[in-house]
RODO-2510 file (C-alpha; in nm, 4 decimals, decimal comma):
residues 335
     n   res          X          Y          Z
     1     x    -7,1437    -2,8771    -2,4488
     2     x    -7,0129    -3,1833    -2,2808
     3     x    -6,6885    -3,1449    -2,0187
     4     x    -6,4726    -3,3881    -2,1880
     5     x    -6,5524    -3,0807    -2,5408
     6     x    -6,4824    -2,7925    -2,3073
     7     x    -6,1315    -3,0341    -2,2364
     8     x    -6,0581    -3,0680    -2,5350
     9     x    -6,0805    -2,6972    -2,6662
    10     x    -5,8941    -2,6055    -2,3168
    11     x    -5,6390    -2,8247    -2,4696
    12     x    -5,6092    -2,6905    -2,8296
    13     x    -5,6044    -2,3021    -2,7218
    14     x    -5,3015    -2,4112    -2,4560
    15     x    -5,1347    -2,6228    -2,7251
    16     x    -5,1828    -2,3181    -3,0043
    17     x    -5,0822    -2,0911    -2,7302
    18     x    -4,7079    -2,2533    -2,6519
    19     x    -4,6452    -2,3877    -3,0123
    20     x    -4,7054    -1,9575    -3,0559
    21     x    -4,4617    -1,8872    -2,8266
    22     x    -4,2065    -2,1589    -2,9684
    23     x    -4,2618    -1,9730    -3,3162
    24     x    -4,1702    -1,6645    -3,1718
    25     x    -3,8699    -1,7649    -3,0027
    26     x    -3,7404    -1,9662    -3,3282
    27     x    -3,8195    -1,6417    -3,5521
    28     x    -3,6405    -1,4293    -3,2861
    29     x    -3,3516    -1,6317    -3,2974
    30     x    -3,1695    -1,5187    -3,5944
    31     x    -3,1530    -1,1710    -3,5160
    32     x    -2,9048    -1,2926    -3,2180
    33     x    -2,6724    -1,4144    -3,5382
    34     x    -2,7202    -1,0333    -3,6704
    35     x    -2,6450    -0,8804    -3,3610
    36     x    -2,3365    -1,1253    -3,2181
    37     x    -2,1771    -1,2121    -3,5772
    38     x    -2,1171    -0,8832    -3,6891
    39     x    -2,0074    -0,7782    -3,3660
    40     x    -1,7425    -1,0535    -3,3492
    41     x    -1,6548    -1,0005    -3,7348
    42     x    -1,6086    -0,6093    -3,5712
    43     x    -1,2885    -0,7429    -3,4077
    44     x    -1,0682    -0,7681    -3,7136
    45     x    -1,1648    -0,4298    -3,8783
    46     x    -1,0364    -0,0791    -3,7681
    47     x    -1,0352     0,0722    -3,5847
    48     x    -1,1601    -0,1966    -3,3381
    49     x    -0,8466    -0,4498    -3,4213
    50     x    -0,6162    -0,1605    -3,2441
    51     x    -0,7281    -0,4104    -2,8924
    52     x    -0,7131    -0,7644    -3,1055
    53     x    -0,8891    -1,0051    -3,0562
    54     x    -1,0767    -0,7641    -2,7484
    55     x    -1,1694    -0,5226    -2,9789
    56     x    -1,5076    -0,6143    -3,0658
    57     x    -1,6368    -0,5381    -2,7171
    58     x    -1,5908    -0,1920    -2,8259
    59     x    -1,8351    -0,2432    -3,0699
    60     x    -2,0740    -0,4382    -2,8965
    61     x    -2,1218    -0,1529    -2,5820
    62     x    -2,2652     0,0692    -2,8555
    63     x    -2,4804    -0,2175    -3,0123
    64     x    -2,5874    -0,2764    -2,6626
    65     x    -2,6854     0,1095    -2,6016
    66     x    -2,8928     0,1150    -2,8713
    67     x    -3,0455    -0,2508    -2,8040
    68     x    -3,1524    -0,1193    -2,4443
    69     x    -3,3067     0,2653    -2,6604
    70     x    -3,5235    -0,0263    -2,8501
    71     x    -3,6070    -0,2041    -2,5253
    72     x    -3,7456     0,1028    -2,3794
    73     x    -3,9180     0,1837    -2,6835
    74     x    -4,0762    -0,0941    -2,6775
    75     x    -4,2042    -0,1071    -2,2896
    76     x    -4,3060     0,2931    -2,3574
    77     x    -4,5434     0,1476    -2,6561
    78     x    -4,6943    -0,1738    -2,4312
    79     x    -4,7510     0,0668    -2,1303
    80     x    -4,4699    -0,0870    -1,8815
    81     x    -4,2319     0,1833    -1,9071
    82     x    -4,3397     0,3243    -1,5864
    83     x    -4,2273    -0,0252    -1,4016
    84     x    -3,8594     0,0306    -1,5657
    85     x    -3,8031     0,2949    -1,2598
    86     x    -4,0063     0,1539    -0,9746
    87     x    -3,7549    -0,0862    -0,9182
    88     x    -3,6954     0,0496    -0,5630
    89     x    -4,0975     0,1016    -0,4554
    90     x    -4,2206    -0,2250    -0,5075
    91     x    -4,0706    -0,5337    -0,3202
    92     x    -4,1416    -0,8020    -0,6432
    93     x    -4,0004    -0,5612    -0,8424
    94     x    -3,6499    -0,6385    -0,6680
    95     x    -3,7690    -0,9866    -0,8615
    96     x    -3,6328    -0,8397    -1,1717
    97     x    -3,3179    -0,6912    -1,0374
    98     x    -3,1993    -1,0911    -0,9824
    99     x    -3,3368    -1,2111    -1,3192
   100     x    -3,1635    -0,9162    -1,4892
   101     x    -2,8522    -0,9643    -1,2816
   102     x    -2,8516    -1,3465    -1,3548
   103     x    -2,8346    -1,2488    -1,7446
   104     x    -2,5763    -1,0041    -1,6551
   105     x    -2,3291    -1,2625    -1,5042
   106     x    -2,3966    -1,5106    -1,7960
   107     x    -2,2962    -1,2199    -2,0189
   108     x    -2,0013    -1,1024    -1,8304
   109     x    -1,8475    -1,4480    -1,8329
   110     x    -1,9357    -1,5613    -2,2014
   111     x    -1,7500    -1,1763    -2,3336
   112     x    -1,4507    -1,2904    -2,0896
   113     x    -1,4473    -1,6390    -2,2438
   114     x    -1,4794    -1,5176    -2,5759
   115     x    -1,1304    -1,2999    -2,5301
   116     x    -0,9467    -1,5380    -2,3244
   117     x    -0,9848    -1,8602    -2,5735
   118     x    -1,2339    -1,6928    -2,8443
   119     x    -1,5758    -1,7827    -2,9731
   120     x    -1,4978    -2,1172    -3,1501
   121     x    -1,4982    -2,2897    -2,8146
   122     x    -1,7024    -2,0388    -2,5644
   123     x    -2,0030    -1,9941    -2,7843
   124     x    -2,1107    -2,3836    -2,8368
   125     x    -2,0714    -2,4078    -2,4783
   126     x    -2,3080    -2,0675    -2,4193
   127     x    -2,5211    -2,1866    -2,6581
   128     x    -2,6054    -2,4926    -2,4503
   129     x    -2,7883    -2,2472    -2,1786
   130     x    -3,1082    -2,3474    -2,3630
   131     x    -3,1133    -2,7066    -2,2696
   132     x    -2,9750    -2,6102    -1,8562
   133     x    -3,2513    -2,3589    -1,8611
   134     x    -3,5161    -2,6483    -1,9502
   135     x    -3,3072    -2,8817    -1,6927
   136     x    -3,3419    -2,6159    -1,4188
   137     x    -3,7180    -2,5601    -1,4564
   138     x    -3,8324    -2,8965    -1,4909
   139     x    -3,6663    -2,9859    -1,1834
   140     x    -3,7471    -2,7126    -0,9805
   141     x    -4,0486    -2,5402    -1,1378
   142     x    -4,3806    -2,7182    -1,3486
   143     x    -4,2572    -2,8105    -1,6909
   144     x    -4,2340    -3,1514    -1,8819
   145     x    -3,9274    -3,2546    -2,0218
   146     x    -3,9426    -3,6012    -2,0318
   147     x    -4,1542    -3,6988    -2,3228
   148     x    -4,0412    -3,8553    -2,5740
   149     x    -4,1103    -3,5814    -2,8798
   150     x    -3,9100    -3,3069    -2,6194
   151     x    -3,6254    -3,5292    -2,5452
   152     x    -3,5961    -3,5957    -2,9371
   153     x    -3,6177    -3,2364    -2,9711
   154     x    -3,3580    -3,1344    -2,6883
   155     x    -3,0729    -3,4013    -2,8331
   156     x    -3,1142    -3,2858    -3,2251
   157     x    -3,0784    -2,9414    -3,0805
   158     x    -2,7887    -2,9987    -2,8498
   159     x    -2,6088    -3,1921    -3,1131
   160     x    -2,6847    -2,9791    -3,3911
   161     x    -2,5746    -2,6547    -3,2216
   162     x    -2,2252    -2,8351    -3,0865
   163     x    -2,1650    -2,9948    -3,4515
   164     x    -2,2397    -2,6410    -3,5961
   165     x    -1,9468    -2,4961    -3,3792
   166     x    -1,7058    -2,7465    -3,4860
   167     x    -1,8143    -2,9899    -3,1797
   168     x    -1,4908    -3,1942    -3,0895
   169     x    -1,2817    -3,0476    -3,3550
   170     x    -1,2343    -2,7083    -3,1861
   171     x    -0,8493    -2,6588    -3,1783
   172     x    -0,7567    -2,4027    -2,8744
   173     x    -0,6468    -2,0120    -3,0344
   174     x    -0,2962    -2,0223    -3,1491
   175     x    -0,0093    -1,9276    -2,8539
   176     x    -0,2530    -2,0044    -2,5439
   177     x    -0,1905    -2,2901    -2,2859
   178     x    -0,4189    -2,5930    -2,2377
   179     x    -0,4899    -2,4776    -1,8631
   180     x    -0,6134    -2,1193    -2,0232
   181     x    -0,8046    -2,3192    -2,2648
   182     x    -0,9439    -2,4894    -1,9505
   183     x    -1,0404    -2,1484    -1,7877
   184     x    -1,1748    -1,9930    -2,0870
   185     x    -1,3860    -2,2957    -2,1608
   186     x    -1,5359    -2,3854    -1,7827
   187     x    -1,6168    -2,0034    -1,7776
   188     x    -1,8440    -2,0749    -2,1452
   189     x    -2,0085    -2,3099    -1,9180
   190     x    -2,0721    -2,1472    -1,6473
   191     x    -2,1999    -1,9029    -1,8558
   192     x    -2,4715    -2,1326    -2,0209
   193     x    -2,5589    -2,2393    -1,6944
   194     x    -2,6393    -1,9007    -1,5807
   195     x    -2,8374    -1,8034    -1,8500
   196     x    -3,0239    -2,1167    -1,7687
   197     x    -3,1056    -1,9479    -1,4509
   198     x    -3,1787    -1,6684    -1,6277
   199     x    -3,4563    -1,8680    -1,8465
   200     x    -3,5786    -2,0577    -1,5461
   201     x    -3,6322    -1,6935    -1,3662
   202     x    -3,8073    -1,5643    -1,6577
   203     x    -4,0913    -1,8420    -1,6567
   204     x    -4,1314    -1,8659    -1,3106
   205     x    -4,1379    -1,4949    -1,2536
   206     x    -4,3924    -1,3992    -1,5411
   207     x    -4,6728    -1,5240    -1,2475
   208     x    -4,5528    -1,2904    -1,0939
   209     x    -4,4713    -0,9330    -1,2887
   210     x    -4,4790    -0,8687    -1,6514
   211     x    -4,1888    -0,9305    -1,8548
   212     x    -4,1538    -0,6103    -2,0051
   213     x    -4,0557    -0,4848    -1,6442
   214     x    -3,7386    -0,7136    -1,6360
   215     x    -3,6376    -0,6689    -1,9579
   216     x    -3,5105    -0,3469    -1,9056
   217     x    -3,2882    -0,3873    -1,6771
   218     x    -3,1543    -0,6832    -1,8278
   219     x    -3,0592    -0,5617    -2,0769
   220     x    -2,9254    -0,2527    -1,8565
   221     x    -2,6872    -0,4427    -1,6538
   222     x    -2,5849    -0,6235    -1,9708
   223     x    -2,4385    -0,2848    -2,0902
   224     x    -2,2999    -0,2431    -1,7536
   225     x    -2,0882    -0,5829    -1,7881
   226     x    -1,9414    -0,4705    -2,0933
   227     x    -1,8350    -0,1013    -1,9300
   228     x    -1,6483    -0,3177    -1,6662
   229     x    -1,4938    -0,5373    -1,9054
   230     x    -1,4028    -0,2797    -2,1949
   231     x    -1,2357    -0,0483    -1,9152
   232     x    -1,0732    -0,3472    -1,7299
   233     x    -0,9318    -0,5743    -2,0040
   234     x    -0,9086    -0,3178    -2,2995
   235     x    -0,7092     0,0046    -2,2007
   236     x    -0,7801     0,1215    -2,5497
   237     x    -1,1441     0,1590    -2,5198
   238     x    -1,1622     0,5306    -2,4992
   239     x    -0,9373     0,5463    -2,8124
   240     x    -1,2038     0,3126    -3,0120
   241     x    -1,4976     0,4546    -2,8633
   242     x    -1,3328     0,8309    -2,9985
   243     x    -1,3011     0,7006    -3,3230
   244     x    -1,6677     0,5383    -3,3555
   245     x    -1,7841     0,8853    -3,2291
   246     x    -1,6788     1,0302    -3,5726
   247     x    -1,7851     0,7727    -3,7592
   248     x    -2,1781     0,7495    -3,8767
   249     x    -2,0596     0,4624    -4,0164
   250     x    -1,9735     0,2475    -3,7243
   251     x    -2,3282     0,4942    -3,5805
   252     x    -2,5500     0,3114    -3,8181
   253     x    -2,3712    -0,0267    -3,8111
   254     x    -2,4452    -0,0176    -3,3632
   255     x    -2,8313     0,1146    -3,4440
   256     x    -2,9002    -0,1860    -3,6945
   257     x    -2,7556    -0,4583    -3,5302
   258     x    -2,8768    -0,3382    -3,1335
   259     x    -3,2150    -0,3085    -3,3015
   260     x    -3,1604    -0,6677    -3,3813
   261     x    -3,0118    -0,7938    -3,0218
   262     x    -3,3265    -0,5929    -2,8647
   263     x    -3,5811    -0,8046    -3,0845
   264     x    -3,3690    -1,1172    -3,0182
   265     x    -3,4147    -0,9999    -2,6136
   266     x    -3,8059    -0,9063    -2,6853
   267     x    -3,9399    -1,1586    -2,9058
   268     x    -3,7492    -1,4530    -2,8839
   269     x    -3,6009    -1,4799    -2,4849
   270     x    -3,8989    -1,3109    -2,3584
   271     x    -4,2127    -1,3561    -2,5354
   272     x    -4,1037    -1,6837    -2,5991
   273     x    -3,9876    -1,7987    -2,2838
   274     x    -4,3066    -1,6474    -2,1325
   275     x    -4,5435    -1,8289    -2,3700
   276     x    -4,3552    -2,1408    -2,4214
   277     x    -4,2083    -2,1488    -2,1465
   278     x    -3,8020    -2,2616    -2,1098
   279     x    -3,8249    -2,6124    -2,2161
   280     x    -4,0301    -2,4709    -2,5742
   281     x    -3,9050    -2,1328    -2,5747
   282     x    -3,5940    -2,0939    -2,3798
   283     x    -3,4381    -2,4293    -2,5871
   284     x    -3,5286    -2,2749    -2,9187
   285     x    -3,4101    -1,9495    -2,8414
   286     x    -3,0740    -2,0744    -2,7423
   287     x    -3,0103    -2,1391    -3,1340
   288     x    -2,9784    -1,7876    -3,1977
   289     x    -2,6022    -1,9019    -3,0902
   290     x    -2,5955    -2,1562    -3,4332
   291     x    -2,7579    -1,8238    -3,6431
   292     x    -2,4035    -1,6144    -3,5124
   293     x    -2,1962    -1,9104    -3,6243
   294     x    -2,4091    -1,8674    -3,9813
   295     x    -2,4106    -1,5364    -4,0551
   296     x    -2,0622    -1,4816    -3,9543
   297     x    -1,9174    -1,7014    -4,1964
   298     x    -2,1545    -1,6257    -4,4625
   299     x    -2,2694    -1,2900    -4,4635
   300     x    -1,9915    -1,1501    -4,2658
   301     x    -1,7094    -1,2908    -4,4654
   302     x    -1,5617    -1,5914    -4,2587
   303     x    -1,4755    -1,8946    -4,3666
   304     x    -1,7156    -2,1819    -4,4526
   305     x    -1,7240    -2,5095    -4,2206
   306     x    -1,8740    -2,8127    -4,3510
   307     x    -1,9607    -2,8970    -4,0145
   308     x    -2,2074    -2,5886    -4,0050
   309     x    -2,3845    -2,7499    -4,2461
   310     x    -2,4445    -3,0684    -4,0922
   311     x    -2,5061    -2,9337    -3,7433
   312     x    -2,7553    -2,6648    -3,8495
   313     x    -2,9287    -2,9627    -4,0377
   314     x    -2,9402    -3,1312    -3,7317
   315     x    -3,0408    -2,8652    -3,5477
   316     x    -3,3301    -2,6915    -3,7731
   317     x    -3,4606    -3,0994    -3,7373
   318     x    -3,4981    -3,0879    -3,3979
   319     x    -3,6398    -2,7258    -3,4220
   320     x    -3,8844    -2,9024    -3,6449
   321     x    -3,9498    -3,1870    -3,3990
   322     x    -4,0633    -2,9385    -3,1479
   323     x    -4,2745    -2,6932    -3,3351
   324     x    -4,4354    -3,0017    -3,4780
   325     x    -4,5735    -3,2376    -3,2414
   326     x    -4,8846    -3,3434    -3,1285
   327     x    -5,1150    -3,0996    -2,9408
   328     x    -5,1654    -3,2673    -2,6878
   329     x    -4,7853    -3,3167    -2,5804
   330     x    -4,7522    -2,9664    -2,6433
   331     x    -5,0479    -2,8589    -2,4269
   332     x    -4,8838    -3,1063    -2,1267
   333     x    -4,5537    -2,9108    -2,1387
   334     x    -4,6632    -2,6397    -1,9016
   335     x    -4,8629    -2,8174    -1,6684
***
């Protein structure tokens, strides 16, 4: 067999490799909508609207618990779940402690901007962590962005996930101050930004240590951002939480959609980032912000927006655009 043969099957099995891993992440994506737009639908129902418009944080601690159980699940049944505790024994391992404490930040800030101006204007902004993530690692790291068939891909994305959120339109929550609006917003973005850290992290440490082992704790200190923030900014937490305890209800409600953030965490952020790396993977992931939009005014009862429409047109073309291109600009993307 000739070299420039053994090239090109090199070629195809890195191409069908990524385009994998950007399937994964696009599959995973939706079950970010089932996890985040129930829990922000939570927010008007009792007993959570006893700490409007906080109230859903309540909710989403015990979505979060269970999201972590089906983390750890799943590194018990891949055979990393002894790495979730050797944090302190192994010096890479400390590795994962920043990627997971990147993702914790982004989350701490995105809940905070939520309840300060609400998720009309913080989640289009979060949602853009995607396209920093694939900014951040092709500056710094060993992906591609400019080609032509990713940049057309990046700017259907990024305009289909801001026209999906009401893009321009976005009028500030009723009774709060432009310079709160201001806050609330540059906090969104701050928040993308540092779950574009978070992606870049991801790729670059999975030469390193397995994914599984940072998972864990990513989603651990995730649950430990919303402690802080239920008992800082929600004095009726404990009340909620008391209610939800008597509940099966609200019991089976946290189990189903946790399940679904921990396969959003599993499949699409992590397998996908790690096979497709952030400009594939961590871009198509970020949609699972569009999905919450989606299934929170569908399925969960909101109100229709003609501009979801459009932008998740938009957006599912430039998902296409990237899935779809040539092998051989996929197999460059990670060199």
């Amino acid at each position: 067999m000739s070299a420039e043969s053994l090239e090109k099957i090199k070629m195809l099995q890195e191409s069908r490799k990524v385009r994998i891993g950007m399937v994964y992440a696009a599959l995973g994506a939706p079950m970010l909508g089932v996890a985040f737009g129930f829990a922000g639908s939570a927010g008007t129902l009792a007993p959570f609207n006893m700490a409007f418009p906080t109230g859903s944080m309540a909710f989403q601690f015990f979505e979060y618990m269970f999201g972590l159980l089906a983390i750890f699940i799943y590194s018990f049944m891949v055979g990393s779940a002894k790495d979730n505790f050797r944090i302190f024994k192994s010096k890479i391992s400390w590795y994962g402690v920043f990627t997971a404490m990147t993702g914790m930040i982004g989350d701490f800030l995105f809940f905070s901007a939520s309840a300060i101006v609400g998720g009309a204007i913080a989640g289009p902004l979060a949602a853009l962590f995607g396209f920093w993530g694939a900014v951040i690692t092709s500056l710094v790291y060993r992906e591609k962005i400019l080609q032509k068939w990713t940049i057309v891909g990046v700017i259907f994305i990024v305009a289909g996930i801001w026209v999906a959120s009401g893009g321009m339109s976005i009028a500030a929550p009723e009774g709060v101050s432009g310079k709160i609006v201001l806050i609330g917003a540059a906090m969104g973005l701050l928040s993308a930004i540092m779950y574009g850290v978070e992606n870049f992290a991801i790729a670059a440490g999975s030469d390193m240590i397995p994914e599984e082992s940072t998972l864990f704790w990513r989603a651990g200190w995730a649950l430990v951002a919303l402690i802080i923030l239920n008992f800082t900014i929600m004095p009726k937490f404990t009340d909620i939480a008391s209610i939800m305890f008597q509940e099966p209800m609200w019991w089976a409600y946290a189990a189903v959609t946790g399940g679904a953030w921990g396969v959003y965490m599993i499949v699409a952020l992590y397998i996908g980032i790690n096979t497709a790396g952030t400009v594939g993977g961590g871009l198509l992931a970020s949609t699972g912000f569009v999905w919450t939009t989606l299934l929170s005014m569908t399925v969960y009862g909101g109100t229709w927006s003609t501009s979801l429409l459009i932008g998740s047109l938009i957006m599912f073309a430039g998902i296409s655009v990237m899935l779809l291109r040539p092998s051989n600009s996929i197999s460059k993307l990670r060199e």
